[in-house]
Biopython code that builds the backbone (N, CA, C, O; Angstrom):
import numpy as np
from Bio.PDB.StructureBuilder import StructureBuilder

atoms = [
    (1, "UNK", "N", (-0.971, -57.251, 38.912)),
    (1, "UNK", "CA", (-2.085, -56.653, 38.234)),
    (1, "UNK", "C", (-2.041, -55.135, 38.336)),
    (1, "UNK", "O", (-2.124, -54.460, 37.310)),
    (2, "UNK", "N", (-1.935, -54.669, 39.329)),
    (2, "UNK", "CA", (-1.683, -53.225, 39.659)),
    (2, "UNK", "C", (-0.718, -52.711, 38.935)),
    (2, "UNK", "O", (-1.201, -51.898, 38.148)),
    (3, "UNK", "N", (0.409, -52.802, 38.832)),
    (3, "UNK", "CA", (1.471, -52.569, 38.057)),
    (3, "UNK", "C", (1.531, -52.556, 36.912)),
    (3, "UNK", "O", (2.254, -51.731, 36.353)),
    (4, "UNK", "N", (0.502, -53.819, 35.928)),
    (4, "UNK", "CA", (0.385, -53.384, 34.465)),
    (4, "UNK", "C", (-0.891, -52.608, 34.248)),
    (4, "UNK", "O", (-1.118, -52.383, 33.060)),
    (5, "UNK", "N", (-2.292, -51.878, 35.600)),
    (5, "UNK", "CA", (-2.889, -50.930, 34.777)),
    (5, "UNK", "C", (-1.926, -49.814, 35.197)),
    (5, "UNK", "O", (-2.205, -49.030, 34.290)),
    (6, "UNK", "N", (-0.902, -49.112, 35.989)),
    (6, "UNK", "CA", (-0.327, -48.568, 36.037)),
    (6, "UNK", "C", (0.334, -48.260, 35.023)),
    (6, "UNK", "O", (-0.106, -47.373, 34.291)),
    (7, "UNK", "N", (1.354, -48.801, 34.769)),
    (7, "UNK", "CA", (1.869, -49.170, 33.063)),
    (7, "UNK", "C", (0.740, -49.061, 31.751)),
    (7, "UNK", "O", (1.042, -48.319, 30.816)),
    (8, "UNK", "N", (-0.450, -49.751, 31.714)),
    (8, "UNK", "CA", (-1.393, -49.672, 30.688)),
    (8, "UNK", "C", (-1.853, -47.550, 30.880)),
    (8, "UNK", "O", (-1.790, -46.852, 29.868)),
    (9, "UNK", "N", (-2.160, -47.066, 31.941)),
    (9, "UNK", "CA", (-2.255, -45.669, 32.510)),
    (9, "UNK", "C", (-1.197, -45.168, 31.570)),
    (9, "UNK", "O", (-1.256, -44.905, 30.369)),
    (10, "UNK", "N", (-0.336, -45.115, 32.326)),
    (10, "UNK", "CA", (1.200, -44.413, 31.636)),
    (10, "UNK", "C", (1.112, -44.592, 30.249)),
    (10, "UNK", "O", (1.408, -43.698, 29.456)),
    (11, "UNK", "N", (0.601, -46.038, 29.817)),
    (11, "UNK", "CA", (0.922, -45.710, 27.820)),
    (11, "UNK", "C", (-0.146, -44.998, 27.542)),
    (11, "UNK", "O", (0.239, -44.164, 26.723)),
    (12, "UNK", "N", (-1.702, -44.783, 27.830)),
    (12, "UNK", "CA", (-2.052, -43.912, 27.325)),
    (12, "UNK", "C", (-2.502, -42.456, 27.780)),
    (12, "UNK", "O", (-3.325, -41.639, 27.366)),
    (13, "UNK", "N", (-1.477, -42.514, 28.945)),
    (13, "UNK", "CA", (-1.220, -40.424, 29.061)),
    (13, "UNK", "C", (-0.303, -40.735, 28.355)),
    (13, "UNK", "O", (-0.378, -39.683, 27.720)),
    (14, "UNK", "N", (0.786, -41.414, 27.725)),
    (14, "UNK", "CA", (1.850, -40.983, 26.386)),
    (14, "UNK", "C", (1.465, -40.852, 25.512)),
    (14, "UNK", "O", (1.870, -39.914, 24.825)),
    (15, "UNK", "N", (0.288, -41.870, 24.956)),
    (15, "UNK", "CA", (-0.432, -41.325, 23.361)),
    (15, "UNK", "C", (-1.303, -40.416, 23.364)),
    (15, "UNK", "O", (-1.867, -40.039, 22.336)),
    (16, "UNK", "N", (-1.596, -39.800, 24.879)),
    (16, "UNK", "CA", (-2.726, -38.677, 24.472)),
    (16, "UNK", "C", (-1.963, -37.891, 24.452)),
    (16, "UNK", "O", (-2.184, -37.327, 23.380)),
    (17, "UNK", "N", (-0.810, -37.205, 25.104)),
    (17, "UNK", "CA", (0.347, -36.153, 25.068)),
    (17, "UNK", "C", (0.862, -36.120, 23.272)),
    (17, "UNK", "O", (0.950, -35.118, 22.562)),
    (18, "UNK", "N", (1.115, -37.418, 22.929)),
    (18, "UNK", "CA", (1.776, -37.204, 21.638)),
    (18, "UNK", "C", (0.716, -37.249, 20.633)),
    (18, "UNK", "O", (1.169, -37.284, 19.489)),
    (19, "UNK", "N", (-0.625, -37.261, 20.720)),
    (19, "UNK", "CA", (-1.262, -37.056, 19.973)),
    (19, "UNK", "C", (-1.556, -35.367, 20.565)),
    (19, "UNK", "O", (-1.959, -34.503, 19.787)),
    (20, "UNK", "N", (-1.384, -35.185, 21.496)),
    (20, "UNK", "CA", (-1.590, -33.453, 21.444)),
    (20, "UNK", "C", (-0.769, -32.643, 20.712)),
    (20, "UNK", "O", (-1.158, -31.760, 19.948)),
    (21, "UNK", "N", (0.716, -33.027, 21.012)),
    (21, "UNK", "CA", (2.054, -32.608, 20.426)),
    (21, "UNK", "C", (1.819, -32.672, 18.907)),
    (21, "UNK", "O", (2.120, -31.804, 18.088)),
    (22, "UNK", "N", (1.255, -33.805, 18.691)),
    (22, "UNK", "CA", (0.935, -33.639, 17.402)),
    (22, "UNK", "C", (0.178, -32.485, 17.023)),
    (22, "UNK", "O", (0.774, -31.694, 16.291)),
    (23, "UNK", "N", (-1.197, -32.156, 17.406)),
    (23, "UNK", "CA", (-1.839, -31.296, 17.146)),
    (23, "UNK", "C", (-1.185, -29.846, 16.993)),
    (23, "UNK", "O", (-1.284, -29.158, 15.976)),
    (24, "UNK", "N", (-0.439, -29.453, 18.261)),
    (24, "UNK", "CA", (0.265, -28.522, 18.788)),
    (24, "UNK", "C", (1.161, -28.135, 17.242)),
    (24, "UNK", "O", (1.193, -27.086, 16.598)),
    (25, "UNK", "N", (1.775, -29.353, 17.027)),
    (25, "UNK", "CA", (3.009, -29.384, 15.415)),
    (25, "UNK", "C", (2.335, -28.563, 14.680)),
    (25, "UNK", "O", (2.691, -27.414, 14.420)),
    (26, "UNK", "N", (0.904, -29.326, 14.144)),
    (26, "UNK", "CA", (-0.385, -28.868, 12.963)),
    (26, "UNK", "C", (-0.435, -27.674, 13.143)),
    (26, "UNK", "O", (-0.171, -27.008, 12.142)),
    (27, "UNK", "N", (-0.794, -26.858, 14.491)),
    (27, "UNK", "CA", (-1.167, -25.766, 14.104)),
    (27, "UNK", "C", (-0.058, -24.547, 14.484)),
    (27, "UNK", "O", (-0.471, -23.395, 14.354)),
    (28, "UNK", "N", (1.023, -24.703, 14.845)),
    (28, "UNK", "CA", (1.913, -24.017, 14.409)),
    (28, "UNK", "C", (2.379, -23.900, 13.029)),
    (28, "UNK", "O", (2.685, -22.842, 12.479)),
    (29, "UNK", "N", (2.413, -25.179, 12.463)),
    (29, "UNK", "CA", (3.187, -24.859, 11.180)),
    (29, "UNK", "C", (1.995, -24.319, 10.071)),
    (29, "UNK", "O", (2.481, -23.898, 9.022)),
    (30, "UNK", "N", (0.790, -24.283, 10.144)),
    (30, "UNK", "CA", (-0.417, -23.488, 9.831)),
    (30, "UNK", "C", (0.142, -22.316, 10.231)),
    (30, "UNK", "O", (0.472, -21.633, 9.261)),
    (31, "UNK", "N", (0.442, -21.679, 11.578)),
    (31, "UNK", "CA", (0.427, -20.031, 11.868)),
    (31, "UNK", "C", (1.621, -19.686, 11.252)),
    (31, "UNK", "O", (1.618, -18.562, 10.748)),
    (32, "UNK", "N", (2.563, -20.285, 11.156)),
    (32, "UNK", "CA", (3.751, -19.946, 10.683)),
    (32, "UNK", "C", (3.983, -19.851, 9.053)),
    (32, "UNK", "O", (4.733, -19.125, 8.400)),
    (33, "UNK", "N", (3.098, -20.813, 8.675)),
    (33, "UNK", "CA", (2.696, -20.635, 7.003)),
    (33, "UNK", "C", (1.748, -18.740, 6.585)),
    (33, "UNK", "O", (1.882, -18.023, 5.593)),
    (34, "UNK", "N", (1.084, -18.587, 7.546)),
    (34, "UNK", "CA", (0.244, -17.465, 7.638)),
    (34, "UNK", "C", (1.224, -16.601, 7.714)),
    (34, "UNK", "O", (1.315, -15.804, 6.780)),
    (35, "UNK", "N", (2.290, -16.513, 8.914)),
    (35, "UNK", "CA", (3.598, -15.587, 9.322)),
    (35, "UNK", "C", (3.474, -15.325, 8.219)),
    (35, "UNK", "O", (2.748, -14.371, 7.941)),
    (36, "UNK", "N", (4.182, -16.123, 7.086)),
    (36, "UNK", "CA", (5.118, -16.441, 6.358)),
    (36, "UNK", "C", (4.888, -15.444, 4.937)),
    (36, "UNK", "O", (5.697, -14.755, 4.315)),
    (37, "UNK", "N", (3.048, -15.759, 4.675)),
    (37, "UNK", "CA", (2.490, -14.958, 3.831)),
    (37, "UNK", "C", (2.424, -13.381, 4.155)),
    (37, "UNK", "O", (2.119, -12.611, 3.245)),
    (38, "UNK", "N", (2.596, -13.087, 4.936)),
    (38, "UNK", "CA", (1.898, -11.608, 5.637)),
    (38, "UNK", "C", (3.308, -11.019, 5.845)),
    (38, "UNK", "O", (3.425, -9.960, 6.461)),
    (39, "UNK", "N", (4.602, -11.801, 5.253)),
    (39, "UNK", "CA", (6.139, -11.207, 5.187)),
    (39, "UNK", "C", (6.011, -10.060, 4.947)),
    (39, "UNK", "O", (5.041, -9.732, 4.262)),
    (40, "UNK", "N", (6.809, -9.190, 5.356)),
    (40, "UNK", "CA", (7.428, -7.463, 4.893)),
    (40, "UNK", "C", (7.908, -7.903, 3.631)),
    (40, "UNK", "O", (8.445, -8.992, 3.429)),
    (41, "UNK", "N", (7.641, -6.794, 2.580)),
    (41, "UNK", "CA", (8.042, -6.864, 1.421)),
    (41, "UNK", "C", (9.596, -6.308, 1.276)),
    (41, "UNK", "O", (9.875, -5.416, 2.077)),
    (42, "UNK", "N", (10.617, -6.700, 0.391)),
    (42, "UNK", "CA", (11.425, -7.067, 0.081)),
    (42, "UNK", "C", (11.577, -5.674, -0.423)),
    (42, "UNK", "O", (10.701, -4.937, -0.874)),
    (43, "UNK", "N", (13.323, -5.365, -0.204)),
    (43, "UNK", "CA", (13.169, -3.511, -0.642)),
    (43, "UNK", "C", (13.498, -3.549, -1.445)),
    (43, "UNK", "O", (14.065, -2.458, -1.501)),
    (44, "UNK", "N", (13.680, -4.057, -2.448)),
    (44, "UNK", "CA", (13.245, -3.816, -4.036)),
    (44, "UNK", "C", (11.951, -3.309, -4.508)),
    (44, "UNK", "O", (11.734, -2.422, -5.334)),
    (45, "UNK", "N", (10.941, -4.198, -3.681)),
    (45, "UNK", "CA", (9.581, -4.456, -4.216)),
    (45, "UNK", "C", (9.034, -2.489, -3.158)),
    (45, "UNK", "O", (8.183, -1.660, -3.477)),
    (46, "UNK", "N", (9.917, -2.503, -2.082)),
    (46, "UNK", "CA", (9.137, -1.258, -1.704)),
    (46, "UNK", "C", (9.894, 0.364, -2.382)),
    (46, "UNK", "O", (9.347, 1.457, -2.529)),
    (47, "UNK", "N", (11.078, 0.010, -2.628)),
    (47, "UNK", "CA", (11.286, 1.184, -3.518)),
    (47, "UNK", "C", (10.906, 1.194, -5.322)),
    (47, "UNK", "O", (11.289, 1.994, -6.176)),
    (48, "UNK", "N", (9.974, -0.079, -5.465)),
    (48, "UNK", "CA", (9.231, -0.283, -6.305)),
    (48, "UNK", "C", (8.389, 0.729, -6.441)),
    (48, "UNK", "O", (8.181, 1.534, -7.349)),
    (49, "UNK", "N", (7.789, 0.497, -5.042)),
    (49, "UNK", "CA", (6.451, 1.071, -4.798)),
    (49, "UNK", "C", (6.562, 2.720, -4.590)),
    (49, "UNK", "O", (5.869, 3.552, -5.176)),
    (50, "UNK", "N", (7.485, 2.956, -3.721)),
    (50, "UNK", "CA", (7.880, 4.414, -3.737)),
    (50, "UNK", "C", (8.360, 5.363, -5.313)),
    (50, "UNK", "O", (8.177, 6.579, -5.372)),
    (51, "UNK", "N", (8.975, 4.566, -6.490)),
    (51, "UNK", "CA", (8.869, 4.874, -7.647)),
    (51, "UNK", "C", (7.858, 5.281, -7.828)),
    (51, "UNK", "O", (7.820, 6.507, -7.927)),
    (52, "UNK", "N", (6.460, 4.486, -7.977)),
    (52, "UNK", "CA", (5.535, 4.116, -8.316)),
    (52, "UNK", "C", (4.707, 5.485, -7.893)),
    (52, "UNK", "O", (3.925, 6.143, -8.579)),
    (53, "UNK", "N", (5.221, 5.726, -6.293)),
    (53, "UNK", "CA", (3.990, 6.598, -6.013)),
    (53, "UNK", "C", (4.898, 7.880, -6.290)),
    (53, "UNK", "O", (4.368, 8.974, -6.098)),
    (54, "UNK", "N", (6.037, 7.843, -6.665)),
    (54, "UNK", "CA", (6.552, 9.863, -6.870)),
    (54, "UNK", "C", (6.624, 9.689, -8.855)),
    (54, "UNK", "O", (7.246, 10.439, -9.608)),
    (55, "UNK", "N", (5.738, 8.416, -9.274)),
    (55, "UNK", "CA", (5.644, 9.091, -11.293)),
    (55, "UNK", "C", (4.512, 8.840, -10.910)),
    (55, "UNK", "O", (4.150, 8.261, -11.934)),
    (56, "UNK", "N", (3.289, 8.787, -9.997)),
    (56, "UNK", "CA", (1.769, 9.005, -9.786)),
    (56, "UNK", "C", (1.830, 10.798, -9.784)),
    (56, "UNK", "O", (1.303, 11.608, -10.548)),
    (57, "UNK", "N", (2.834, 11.015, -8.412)),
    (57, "UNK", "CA", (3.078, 12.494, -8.316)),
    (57, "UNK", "C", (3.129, 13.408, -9.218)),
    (57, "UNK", "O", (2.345, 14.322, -9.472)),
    (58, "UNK", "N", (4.582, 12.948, -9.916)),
    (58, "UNK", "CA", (4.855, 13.919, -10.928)),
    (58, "UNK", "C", (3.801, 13.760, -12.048)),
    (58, "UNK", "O", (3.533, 14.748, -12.732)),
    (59, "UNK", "N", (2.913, 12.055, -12.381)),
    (59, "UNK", "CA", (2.103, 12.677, -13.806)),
    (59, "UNK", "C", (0.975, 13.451, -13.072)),
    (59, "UNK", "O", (0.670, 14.409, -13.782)),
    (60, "UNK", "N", (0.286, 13.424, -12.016)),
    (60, "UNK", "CA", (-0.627, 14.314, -11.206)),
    (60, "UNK", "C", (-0.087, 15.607, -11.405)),
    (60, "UNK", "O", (-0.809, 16.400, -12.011)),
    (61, "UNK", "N", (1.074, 16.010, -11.012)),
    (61, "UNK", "CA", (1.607, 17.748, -11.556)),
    (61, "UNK", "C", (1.862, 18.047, -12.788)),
    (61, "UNK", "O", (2.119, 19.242, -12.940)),
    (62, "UNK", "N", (1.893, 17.316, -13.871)),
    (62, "UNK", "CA", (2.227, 17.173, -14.835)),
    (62, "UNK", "C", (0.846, 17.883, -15.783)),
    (62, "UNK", "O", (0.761, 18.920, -16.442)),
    (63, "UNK", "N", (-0.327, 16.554, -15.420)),
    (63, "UNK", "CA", (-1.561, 17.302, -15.670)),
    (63, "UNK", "C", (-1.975, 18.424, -14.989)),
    (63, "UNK", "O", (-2.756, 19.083, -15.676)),
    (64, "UNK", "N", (-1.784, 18.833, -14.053)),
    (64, "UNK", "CA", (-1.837, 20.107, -13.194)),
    (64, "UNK", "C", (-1.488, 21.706, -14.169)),
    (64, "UNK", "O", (-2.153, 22.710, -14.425)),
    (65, "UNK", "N", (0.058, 21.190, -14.521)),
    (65, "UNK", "CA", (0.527, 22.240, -15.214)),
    (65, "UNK", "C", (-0.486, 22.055, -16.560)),
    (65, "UNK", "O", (-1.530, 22.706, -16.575)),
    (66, "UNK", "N", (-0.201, 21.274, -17.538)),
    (66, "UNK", "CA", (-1.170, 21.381, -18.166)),
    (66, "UNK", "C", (-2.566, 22.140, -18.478)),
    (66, "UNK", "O", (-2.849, 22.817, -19.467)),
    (67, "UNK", "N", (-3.396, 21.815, -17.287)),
    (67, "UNK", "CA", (-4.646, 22.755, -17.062)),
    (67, "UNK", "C", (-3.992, 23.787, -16.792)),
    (67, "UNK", "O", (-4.433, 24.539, -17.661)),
    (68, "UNK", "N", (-3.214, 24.416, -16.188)),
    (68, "UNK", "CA", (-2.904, 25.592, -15.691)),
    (68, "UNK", "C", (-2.846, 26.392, -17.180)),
    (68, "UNK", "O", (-3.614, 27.244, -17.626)),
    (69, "UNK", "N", (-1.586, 25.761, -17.801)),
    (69, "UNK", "CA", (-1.239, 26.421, -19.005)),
    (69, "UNK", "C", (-2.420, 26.548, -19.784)),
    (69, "UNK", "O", (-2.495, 27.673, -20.278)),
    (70, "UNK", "N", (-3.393, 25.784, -20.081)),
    (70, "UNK", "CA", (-4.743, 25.740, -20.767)),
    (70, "UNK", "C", (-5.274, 27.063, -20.483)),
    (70, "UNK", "O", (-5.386, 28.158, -21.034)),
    (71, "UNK", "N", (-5.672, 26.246, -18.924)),
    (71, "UNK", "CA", (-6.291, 27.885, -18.394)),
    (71, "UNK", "C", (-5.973, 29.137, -18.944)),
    (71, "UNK", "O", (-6.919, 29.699, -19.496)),
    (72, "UNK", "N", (-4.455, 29.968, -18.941)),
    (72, "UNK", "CA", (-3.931, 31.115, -19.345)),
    (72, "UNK", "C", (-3.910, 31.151, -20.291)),
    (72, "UNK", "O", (-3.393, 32.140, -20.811)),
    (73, "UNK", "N", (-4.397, 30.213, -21.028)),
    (73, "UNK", "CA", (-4.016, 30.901, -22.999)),
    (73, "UNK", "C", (-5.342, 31.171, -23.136)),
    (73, "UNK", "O", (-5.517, 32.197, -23.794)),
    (74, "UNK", "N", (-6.461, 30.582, -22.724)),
    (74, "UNK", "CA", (-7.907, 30.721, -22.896)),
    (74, "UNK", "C", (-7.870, 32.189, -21.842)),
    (74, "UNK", "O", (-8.460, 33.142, -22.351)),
    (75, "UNK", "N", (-7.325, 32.425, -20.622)),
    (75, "UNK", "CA", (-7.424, 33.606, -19.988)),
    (75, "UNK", "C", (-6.858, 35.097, -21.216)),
    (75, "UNK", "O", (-7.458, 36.096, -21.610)),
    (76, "UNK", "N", (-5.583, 34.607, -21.453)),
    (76, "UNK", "CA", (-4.734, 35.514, -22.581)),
    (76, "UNK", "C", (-5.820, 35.811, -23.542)),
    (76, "UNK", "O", (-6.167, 36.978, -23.727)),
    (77, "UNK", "N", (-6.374, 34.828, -24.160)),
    (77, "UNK", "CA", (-7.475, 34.872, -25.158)),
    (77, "UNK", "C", (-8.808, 35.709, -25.253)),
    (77, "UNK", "O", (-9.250, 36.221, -26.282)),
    (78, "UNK", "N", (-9.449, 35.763, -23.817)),
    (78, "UNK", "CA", (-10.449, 36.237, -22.896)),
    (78, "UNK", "C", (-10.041, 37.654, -23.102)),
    (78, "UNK", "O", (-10.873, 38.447, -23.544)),
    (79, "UNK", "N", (-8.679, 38.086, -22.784)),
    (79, "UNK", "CA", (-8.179, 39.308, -22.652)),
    (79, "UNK", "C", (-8.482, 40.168, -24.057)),
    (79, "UNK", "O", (-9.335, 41.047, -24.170)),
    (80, "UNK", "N", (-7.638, 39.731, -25.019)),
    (80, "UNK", "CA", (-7.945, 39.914, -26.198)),
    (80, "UNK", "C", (-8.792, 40.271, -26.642)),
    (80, "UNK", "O", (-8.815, 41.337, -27.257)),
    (81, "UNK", "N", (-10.278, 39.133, -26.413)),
    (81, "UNK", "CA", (-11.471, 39.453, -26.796)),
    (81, "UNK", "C", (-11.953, 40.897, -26.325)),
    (81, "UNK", "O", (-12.192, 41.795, -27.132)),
    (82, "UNK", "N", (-12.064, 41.026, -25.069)),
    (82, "UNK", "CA", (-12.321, 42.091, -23.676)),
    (82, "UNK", "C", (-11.247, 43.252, -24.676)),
    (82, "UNK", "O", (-11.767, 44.284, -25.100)),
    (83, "UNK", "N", (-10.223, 43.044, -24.883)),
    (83, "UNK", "CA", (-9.618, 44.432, -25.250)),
    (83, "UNK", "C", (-10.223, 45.103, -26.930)),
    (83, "UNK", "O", (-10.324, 46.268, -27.314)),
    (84, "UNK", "N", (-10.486, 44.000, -27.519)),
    (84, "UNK", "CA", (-11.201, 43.960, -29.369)),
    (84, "UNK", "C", (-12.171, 44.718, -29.128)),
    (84, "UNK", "O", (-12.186, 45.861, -29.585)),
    (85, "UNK", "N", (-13.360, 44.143, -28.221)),
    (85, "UNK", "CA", (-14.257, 44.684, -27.968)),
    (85, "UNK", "C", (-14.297, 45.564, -27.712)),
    (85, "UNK", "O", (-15.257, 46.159, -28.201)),
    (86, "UNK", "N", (-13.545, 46.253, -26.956)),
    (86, "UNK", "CA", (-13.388, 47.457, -25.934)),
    (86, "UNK", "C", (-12.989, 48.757, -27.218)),
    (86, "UNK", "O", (-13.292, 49.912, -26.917)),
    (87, "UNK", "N", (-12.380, 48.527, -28.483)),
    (87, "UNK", "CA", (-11.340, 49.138, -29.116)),
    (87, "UNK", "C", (-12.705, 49.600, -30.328)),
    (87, "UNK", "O", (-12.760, 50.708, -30.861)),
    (88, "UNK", "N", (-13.578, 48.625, -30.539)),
    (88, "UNK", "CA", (-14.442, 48.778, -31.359)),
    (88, "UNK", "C", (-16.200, 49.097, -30.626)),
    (88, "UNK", "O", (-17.296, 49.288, -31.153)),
    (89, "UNK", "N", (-15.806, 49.036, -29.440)),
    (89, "UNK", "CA", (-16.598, 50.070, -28.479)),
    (89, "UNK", "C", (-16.454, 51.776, -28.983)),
    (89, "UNK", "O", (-17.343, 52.501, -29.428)),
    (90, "UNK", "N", (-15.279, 52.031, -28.779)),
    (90, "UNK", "CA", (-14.466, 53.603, -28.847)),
    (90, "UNK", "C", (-14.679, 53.689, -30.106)),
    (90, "UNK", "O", (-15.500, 54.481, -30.569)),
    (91, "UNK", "N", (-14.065, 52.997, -30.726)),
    (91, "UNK", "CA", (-13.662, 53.092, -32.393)),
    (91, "UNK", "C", (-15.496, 53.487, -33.139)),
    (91, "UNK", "O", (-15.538, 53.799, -34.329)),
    (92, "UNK", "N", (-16.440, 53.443, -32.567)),
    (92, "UNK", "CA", (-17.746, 53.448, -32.710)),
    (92, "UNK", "C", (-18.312, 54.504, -32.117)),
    (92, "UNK", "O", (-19.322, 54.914, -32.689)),
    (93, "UNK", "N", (-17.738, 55.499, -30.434)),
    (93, "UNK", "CA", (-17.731, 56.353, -30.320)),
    (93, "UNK", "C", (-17.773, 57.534, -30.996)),
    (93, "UNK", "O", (-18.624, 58.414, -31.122)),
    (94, "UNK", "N", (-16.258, 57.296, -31.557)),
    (94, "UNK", "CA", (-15.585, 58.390, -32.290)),
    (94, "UNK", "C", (-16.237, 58.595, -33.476)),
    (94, "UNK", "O", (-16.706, 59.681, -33.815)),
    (95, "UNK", "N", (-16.298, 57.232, -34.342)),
    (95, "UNK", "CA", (-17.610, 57.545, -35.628)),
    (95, "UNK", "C", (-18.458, 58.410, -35.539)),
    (95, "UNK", "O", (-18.550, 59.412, -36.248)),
    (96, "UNK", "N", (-19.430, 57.956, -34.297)),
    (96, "UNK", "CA", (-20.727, 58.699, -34.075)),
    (96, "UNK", "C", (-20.431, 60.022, -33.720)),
    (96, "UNK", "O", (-21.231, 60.900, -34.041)),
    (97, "UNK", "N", (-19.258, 60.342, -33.019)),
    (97, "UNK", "CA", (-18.986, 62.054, -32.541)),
    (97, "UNK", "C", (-18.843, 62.418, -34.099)),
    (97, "UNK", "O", (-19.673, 63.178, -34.599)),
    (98, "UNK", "N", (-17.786, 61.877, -34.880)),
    (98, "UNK", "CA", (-17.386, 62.645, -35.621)),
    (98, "UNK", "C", (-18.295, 62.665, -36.715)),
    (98, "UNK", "O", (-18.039, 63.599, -37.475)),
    (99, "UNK", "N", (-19.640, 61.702, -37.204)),
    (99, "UNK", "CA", (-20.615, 62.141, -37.704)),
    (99, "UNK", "C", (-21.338, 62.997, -36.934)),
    (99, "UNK", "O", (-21.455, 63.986, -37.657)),
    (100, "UNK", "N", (-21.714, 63.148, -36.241)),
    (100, "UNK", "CA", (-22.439, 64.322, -35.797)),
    (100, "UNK", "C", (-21.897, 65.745, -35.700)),
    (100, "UNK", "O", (-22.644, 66.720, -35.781)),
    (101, "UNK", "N", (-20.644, 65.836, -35.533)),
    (101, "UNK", "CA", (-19.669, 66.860, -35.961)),
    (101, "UNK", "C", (-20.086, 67.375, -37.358)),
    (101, "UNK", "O", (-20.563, 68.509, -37.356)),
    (102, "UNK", "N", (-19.993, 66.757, -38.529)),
    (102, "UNK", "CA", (-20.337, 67.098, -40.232)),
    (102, "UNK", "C", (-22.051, 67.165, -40.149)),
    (102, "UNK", "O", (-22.607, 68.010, -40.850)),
    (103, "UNK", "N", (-22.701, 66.458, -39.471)),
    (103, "UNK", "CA", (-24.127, 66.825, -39.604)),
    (103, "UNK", "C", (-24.722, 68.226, -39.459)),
    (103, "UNK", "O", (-25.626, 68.755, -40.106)),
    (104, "UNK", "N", (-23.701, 68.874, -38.054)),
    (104, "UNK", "CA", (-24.229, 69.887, -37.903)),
    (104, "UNK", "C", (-23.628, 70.610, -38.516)),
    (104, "UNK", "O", (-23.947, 71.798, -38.560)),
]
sb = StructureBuilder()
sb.init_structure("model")
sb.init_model(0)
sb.init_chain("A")
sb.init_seg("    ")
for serial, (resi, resn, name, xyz) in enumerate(atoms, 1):
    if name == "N":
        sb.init_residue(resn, " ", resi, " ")
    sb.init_atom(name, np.array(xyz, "f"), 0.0, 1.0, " ", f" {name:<3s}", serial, name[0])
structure = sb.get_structure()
């Protein structure tokens, strides 16, 4: 009698072990599925990405220059105005001297 609950003992610390082992299986191959997703990307896919971020760069400087150049033709323009003005400032001077010159 002793000997088969001994034996009956022993079979089920074996099915509780292999039902742990089991468990143990489950959730490794769960973490390892997770590993699996969360992989380093593939260097294709990261000199993808490095493409990606130096034509972000260059169209970012691209529009840069752009405004810049904008800027200076409207500055060039500004100038112009400032010098027109300035020419028909004088040019309005000289009228008025030189009518008052014949007045008197």
């Amino acid at each position: 009698m002793e000997a088969q609950k001994q034996t009956q003992n022993l079979l089920d610390q074996q099915q509780r072990l292999a039902l742990q082992d089991k468990k143990f299986l489950e959730e490794y191959k769960a973490e390892n599925d997770s590993l699996k997703a969360l992989k380093m990307p593939s260097q294709a896919t990261e000199f993808k990405h490095l493409d990606n971020q130096y034509k972000d760069e260059v169209n970012a400087l691209k529009e840069k220059l752009e405004n810049l150049a904008g800027t200076n033709q409207r500055s060039k323009k500004d100038r112009r105005t400032r010098k027109t003005k300035k020419m028909v400032g004088t040019m309005a001077k000289i009228d008025d001297s030189v009518k008052r010159k014949f007045q008197n």
